[in-house]
C-alpha positions in Angstrom: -1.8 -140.5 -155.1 -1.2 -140.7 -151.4 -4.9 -139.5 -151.4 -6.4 -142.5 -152.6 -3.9 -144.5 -149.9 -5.8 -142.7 -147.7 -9.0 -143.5 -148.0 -7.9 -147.0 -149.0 -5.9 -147.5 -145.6 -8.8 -145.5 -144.0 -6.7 -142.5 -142.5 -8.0 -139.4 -143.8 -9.5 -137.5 -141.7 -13.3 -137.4 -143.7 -13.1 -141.1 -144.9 -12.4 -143.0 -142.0 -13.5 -147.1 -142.8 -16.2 -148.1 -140.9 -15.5 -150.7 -138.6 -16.7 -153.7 -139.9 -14.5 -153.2 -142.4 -12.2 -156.0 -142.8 -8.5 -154.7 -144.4 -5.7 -157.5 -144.7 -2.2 -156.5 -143.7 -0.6 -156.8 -147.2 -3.0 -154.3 -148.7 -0.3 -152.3 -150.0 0.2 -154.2 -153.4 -3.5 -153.6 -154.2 -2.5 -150.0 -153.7 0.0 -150.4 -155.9 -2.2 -151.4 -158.6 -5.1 -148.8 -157.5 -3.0 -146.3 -158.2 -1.3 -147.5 -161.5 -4.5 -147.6 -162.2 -5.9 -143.7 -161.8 -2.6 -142.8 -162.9 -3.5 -144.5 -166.1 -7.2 -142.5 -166.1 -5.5 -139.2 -165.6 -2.9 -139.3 -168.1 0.0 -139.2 -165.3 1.8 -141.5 -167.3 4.4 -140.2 -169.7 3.3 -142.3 -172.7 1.5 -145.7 -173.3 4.6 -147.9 -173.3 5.2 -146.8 -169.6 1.7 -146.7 -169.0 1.7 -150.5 -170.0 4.7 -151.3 -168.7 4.0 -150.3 -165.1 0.2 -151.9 -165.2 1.5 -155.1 -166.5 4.4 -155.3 -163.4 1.9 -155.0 -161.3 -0.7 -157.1 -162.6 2.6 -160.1 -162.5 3.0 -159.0 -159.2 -0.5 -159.0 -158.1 -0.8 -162.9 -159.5 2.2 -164.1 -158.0 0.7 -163.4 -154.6 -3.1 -164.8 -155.4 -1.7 -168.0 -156.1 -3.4 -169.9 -152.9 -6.9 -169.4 -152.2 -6.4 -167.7 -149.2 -4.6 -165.0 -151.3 -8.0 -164.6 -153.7 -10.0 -164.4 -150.3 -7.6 -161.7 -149.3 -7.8 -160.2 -152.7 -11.6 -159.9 -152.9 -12.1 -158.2 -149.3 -9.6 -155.9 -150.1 -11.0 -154.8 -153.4 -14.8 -154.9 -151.9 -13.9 -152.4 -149.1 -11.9 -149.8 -151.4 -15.2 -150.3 -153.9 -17.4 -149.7 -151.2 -15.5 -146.8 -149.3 -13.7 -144.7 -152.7 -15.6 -142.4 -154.9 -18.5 -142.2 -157.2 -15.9 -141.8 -159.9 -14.8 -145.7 -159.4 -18.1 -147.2 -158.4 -20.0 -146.2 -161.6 -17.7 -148.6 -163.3 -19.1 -152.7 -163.5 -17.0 -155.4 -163.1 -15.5 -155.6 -166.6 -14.3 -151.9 -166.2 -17.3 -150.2 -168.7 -18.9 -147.0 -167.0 -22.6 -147.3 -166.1 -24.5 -144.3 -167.4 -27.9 -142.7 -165.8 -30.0 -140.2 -167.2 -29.3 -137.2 -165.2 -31.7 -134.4 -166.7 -33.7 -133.6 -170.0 -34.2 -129.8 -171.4 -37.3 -128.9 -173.8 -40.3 -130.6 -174.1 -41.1 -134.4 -174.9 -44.2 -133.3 -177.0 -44.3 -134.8 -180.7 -44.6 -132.2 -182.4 -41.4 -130.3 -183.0 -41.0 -126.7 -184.2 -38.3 -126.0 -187.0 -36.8 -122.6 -184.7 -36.5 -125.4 -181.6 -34.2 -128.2 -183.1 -30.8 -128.1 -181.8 -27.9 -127.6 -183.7 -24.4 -127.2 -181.6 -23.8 -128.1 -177.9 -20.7 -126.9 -176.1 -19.4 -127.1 -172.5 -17.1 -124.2 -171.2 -13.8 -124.8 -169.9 -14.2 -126.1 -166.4 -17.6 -127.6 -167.5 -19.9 -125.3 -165.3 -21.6 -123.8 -168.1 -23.1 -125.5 -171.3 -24.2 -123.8 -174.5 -26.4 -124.7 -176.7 -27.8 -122.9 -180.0 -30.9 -123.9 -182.1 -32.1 -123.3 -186.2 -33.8 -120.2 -184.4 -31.0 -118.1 -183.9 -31.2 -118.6 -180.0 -28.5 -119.5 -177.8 -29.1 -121.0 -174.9 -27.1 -120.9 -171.1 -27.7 -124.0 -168.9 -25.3 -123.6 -165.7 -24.5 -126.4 -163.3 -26.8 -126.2 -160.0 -24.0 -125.6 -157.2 -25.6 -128.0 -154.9 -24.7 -130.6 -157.4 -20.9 -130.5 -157.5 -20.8 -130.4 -153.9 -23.0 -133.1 -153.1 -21.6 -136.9 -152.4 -21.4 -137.9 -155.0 -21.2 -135.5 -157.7 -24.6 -134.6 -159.5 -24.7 -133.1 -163.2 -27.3 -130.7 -162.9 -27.9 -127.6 -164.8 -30.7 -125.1 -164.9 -31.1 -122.2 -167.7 -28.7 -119.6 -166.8 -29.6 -117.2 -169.6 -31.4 -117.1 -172.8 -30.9 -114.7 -175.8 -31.3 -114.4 -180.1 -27.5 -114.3 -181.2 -29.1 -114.1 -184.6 -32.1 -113.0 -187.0 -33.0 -114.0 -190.3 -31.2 -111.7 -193.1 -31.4 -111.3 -196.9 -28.6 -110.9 -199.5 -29.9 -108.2 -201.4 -27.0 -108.7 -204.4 -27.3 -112.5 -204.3 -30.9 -112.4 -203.5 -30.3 -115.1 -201.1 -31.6 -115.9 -197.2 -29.3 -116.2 -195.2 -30.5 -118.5 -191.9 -30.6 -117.8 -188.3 -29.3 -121.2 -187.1 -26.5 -121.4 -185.1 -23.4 -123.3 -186.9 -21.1 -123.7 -184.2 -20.3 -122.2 -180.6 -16.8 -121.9 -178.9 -16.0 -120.0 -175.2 -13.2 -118.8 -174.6 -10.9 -119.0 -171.3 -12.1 -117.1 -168.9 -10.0 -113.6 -167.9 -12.5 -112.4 -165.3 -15.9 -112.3 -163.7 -17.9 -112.4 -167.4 -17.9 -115.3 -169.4 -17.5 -115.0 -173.4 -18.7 -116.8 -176.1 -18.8 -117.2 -180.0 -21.2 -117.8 -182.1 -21.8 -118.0 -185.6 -24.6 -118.6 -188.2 -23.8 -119.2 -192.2 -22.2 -116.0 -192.7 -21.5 -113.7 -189.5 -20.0 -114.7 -186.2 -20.2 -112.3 -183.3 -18.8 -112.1 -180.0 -20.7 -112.5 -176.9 -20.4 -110.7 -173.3 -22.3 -112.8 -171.1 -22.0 -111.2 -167.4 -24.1 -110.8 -163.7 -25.5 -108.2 -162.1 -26.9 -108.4 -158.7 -26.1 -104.4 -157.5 -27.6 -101.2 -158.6 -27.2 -97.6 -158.1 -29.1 -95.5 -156.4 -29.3 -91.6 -155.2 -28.7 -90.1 -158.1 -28.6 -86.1 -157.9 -29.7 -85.2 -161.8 -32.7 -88.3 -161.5 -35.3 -89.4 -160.0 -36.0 -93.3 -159.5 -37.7 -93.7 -162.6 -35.2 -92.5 -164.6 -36.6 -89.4 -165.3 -34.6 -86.0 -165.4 -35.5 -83.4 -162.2 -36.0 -79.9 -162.2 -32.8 -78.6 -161.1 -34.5 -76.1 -158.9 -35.9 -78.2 -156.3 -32.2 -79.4 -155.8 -31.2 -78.5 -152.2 -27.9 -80.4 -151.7 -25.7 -83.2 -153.7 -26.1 -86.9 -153.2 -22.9 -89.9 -153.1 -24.8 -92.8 -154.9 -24.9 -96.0 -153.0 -24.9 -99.6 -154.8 -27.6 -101.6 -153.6 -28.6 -105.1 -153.5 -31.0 -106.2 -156.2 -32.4 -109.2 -157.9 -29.6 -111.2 -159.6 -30.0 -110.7 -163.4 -27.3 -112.3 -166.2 -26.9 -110.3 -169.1 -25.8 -110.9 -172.5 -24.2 -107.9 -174.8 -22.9 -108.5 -178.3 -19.5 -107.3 -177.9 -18.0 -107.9 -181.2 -19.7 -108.9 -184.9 -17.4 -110.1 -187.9 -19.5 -109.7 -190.7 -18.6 -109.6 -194.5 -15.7 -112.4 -194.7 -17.4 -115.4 -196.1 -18.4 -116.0 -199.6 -19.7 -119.6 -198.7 -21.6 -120.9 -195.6 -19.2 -120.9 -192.6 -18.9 -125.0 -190.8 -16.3 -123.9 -187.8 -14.9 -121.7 -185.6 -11.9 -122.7 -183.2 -10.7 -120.4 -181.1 -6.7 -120.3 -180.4 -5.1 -121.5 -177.3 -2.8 -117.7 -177.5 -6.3 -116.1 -176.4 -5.7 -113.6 -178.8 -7.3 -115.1 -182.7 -9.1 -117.8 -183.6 -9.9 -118.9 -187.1 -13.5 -119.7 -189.3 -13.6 -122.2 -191.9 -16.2 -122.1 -194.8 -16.5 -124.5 -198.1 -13.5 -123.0 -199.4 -11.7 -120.6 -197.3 -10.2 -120.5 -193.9 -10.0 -117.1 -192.2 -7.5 -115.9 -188.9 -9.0 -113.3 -187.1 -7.9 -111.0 -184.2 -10.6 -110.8 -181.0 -10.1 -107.3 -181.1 -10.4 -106.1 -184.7 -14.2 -107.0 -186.8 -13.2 -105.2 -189.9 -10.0 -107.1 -191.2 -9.1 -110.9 -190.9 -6.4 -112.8 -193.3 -6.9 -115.6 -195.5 -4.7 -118.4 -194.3 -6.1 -121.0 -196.9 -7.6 -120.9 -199.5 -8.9 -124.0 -202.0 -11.0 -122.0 -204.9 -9.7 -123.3 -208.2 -9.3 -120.6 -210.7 -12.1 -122.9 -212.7 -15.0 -123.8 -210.4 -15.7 -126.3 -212.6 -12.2 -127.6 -211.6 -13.2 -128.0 -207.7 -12.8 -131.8 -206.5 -13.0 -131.2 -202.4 -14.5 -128.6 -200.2 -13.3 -128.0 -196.5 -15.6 -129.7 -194.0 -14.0 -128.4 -190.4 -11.2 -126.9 -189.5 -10.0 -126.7 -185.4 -6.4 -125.2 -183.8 -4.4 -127.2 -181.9 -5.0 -126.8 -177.9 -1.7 -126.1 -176.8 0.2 -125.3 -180.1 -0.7 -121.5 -181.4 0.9 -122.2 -184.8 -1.2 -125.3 -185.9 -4.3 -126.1 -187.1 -6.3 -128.5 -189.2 -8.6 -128.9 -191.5 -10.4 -132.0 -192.9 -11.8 -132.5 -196.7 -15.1 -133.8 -198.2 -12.3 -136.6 -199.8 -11.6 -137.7 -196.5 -8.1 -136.1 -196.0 -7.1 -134.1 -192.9 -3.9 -131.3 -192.9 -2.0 -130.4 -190.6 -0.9 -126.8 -191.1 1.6 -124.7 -189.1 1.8 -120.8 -189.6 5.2 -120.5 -189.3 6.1 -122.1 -192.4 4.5 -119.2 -194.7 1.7 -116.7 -194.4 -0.6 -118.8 -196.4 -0.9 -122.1 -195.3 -1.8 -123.6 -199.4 0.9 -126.2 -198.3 0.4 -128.4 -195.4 3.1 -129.5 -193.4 1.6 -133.5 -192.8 -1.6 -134.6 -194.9 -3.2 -137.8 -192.7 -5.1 -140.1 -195.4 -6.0 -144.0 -195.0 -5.8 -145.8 -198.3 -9.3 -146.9 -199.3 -9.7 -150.5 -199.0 -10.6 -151.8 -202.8 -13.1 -154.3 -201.6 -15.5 -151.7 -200.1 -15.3 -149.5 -203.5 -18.4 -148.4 -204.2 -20.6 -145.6 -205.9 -20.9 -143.7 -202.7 -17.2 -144.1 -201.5 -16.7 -140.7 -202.0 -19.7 -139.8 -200.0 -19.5 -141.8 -196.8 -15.3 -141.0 -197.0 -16.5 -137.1 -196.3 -14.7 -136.1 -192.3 -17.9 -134.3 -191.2 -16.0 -133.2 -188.0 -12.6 -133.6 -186.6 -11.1 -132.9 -183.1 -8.2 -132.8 -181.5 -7.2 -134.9 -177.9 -6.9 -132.5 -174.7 -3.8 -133.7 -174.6 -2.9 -132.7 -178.4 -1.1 -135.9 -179.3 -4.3 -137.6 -181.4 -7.1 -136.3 -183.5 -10.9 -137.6 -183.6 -12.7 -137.4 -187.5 -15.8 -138.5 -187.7 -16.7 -139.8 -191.4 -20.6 -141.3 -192.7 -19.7 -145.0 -190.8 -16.9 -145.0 -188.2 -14.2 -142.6 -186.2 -10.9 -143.1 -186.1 -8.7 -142.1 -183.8 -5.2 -140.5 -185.4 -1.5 -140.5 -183.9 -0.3 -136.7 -184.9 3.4 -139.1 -185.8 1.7 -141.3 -187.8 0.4 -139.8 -191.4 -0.3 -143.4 -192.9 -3.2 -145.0 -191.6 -5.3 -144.0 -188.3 -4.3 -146.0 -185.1 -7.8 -147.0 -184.2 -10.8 -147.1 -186.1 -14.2 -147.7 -184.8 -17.3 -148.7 -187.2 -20.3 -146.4 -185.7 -23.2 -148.2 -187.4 -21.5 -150.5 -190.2 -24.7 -152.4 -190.6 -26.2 -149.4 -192.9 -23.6 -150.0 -195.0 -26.0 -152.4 -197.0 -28.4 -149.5 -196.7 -27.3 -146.7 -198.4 -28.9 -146.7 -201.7 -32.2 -145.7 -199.7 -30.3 -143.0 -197.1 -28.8 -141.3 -200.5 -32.1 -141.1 -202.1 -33.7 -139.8 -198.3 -30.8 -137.3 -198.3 -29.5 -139.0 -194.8 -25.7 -140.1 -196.1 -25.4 -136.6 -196.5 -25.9 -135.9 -192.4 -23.0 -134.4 -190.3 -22.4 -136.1 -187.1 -20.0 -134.6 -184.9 -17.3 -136.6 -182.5 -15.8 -135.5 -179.2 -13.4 -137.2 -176.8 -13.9 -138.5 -172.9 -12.8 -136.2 -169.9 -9.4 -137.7 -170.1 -8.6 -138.9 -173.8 -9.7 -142.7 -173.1 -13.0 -142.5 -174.8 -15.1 -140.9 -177.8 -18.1 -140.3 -178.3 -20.4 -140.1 -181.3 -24.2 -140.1 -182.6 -26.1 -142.5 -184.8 -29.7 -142.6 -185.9 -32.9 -143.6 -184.3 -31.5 -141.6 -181.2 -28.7 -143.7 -180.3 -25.5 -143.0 -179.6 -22.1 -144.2 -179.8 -19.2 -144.7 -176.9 -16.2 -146.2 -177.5 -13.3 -147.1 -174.8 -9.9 -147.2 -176.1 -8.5 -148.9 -173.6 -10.4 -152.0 -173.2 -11.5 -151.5 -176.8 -15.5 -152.0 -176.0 -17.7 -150.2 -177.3 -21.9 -149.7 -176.2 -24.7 -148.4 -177.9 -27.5 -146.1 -176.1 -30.3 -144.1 -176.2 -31.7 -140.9 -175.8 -35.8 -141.4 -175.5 -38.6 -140.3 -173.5 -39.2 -144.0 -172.0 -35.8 -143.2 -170.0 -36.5 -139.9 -169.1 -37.1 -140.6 -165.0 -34.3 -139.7 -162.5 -31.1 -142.2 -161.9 -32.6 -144.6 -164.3 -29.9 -146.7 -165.8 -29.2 -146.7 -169.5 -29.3 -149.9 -171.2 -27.1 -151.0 -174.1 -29.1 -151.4 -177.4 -28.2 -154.3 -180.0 -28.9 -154.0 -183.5 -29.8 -156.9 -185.6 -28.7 -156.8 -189.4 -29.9 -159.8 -190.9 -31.4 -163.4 -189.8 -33.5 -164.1 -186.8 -33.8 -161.5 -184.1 -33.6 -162.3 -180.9 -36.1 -160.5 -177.9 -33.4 -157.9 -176.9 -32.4 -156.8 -180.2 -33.3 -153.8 -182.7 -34.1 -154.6 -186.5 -32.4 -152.1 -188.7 -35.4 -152.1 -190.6 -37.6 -150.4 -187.5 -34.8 -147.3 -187.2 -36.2 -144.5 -187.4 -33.5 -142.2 -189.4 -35.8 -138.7 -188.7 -34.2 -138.9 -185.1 -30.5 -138.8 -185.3 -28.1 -137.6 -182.9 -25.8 -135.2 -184.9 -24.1 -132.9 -181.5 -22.5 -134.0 -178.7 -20.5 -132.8 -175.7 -18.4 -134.6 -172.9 -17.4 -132.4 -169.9 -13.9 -131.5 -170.2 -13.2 -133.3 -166.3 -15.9 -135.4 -165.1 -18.2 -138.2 -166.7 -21.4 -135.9 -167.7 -22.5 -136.0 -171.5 -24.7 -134.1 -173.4 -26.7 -135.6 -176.1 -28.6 -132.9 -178.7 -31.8 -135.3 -179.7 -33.7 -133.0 -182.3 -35.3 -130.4 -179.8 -34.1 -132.0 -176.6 -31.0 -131.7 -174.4 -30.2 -135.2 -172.7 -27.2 -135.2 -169.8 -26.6 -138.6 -169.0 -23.9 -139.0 -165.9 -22.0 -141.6 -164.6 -24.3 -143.6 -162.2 -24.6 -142.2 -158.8 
């Protein structure tokens, strides 16, 4: 914290104020309430009650002494000069504490007509955010790594270019079901980085494999046994042995298939988490949920498993399953009925019995023939922190307290205004779509897709929430997005967007939120969209 005091007070040595700036004597119970404030952001608070507690002493405090006008006056120059003099981080946010976002970059081309192989179909950042993944319904996996220029830069830029490109997998044929088995990429999970190489997995409906993906900028040279080419040399013109030498050479990323789990999955596998031990991770399919060893391809144990001994007897399927972030022991897994388990290993080897079972009672007056349907959890994530969980069903998120089973603690209606609508989206096949949910760099916001290329944020602090776009028309650098407003019913006004005009072929099913900064990625059909705070 004494950081931001700092730059506030102007002593550090690279922020010094300019000298027109004008800093009242008291400043110190703004500071006060500054840093409440990014203690807030970054989770330095123990819980929401002290969180609360501390913001709203200060806040008392903070009135108490703007009771004159000369105390406002003092207020305002004190808060213009730490706007004007702090980070990008705090100056992308408006006056009523909502971040401003700007498009950033856009991968794949704007054409209008789209190739089947090119759509996208998972997005995934890496760890510390410096690498982004992305797979497509053509088996191809796709690098993008940030441009180092842009993290140091001031301020921070998010700008990747492709870092490597490869096919992860190839259309196959199931001889004794005589069924084809697609090439597109389900899902895509990295795992914590243990040296120079970075590893990834990815998975299509029935293998998963394990990538290597690594640099190579030396070479060896002065080989005794071969000749530049390669080529092997006729040992009698050999006068004398040679030490190779590593030489500089033209920086080249590779990517090996390390590891290929094949043979596991009866029915089309939806997710793959990977566990916070390092060590296992587990893949869910419609029925079955697997644990699996890094190390070992041929063997993996069924940890649950929902086949009735009468198919005709089967009432749910599993939709996606994750592990917990910091706990090894626990996972969960969410339901086409709308239920999410919690499991923990420990209890028994297979986890048939869940150890909570988080269900909201369905509210009689909304009872209709596609309850069912629109109740499915198409995805469901866990906090960074590991106290909440995200599910994303047909119309809303909600946000769920991992001590509270009952009911969800927040709830946030995506597009409820297609609620009227869904006689014509079950007969287009659209209710059936699986968007995905992810959180905010630091647990405050989510983040969601919708159709006609919008997309959803929600904060959970000030409880707002914004609808944008992914398009072509905002496709120019450090343009501002603009929040869209959709009009359900009676006269619409110049601003707004008639449900009728959506356009439900573009729909924004897979996102991605940097794990520490404010950089989104937004999977619209066959283009990547990063949007970043504005700059």
């Amino acid at each position: 914290m004494e950081h931001w005091m700092d730059r506030l007070y102007g002593h550090h040595h690279n922020t010094i104020l300019p000298a027109k700036a004008k800093v009242p004597p008291d400043v110190s119970l703004i500071c006060s309430l500054v840093c409440c404030y990014f203690k807030a952001v970054f989770g330095i608070f123990e819980d929401e009650r002290e969180q609360s507690s501390a913001l709203a002493d200060q806040s008392s405090s903070l009135k108490e002494s703007t009771r004159s006008s000369d105390g406002v006056d003092r207020v305002r120059d004190i808060i213009e000069t730490f706007i004007n003099n702090c980070p990008s981080c705090l100056c992308s946010f408006t006056a009523n504490g909502e971040i401003q976002w700007c498009f950033s970059q856009v991968k794949g081309t704007l054409d209008d007509e789209i190739t089947e192989a090119d759509i996208i179909s998972c997005v995934e950042f890496n760890h510390d955010g410096d690498l982004l993944a992305t797979g497509d319904k053509g088996g191809r996996v796709v690098i993008f790594q940030r441009d180092p220029g842009s993290k140091t830069s001031v301020p921070k830029r998010g700008e990747y270019n492709v870092y490597s490109t490869f096919q992860s997998h190839e259309p196959e044929f199931d001889y004794l079901k005589s069924l084809e088995i697609e090439e597109k990429i389900n899902k895509i999970r990295w795992l914590r980085r243990k040296n120079p190489a970075h590893f990834l997995l990815s998975t299509n409906d029935k293998t998963i494999k394990l990538w290597k993906v690594s640099e190579r900028d030396k070479r060896a040279e002065g080989y005794n046994l071969k000749d530049e080419a390669g080529e092997m040399k006729d040992k009698g013109v050999l006068t004398g042995l040679r030490v190779p030498v590593l030489k500089p050479m033209e920086l080249m990323v590779e990517a090996s298939p390390r590891r290929i789990y094949a043979n596991a999955h009866t029915y089309h596998i939806n997710s793959i988490s990977v566990n916070s031990d390092a060590e296992t991770y587990l893949s869910a399919d419609d029925l079955r949920i697997n644990l699996w060893h890094l190390d070992i391809t041929d063997q993996s144990f069924n940890i649950v498993d929902i086949k009735p001994a009468n198919m005709e007897e089967l009432t749910e399927v599993i939709t996606a399953s994750e592990f917990h972030p910091t706990d090894c022991n626990h996972f969960v897994y969410s339901s086409s009925k709308g239920l999410i388990r919690l499991c923990d290993m420990r209890m028994a080897a297979l986890c048939d019995r869940h150890a909570k079972l988080f269900e909201e009672p369905e509210d009689p007056a909304n009872r209709s023939f596609f309850s069912e349907i629109i109740s499915s959890i198409s995805d469901v994530k866990f906090s960074r922190s590991g106290r909440y969980m995200l599910s994303r069903d047909y119309l809303s998120v909600k946000v769920w307290d991992l001590h509270m089973e009952t009911k969800p603690i927040e709830t946030y209606p995506v597009h409820e205004y297609l609620r009227s609508k869904l006689c014509s989206l079950y007969e287009n096949d659209c209710i059936f779509d699986k968007f995905e949910c992810c959180w905010g760099n630091n647990d405050q916001a989510v983040l969601t897709g919708s159709y006609n290329n919008f997309f959803r944020m929600f904060d959970r602090t000030s409880k707002r929430d914004v609808t944008l776009e992914a398009s072509r028309e905002i496709a120019r650098p450090k343009t501002t997005l603009k929040a869209k407003k959709i009009c359900s019913g009676g006269k619409r006004k110049k601003d707004e967007v008639s449900v009728d005009s959506l356009d439900f072929n573009k729909k924004i099913l897979h996102t991605a939120w940097h794990p520490t900064e404010n950089i989104i990625a937004v999977a619209a059909t066959n283009n990547l969209f990063i949007f970043q705070d504005k700059f």
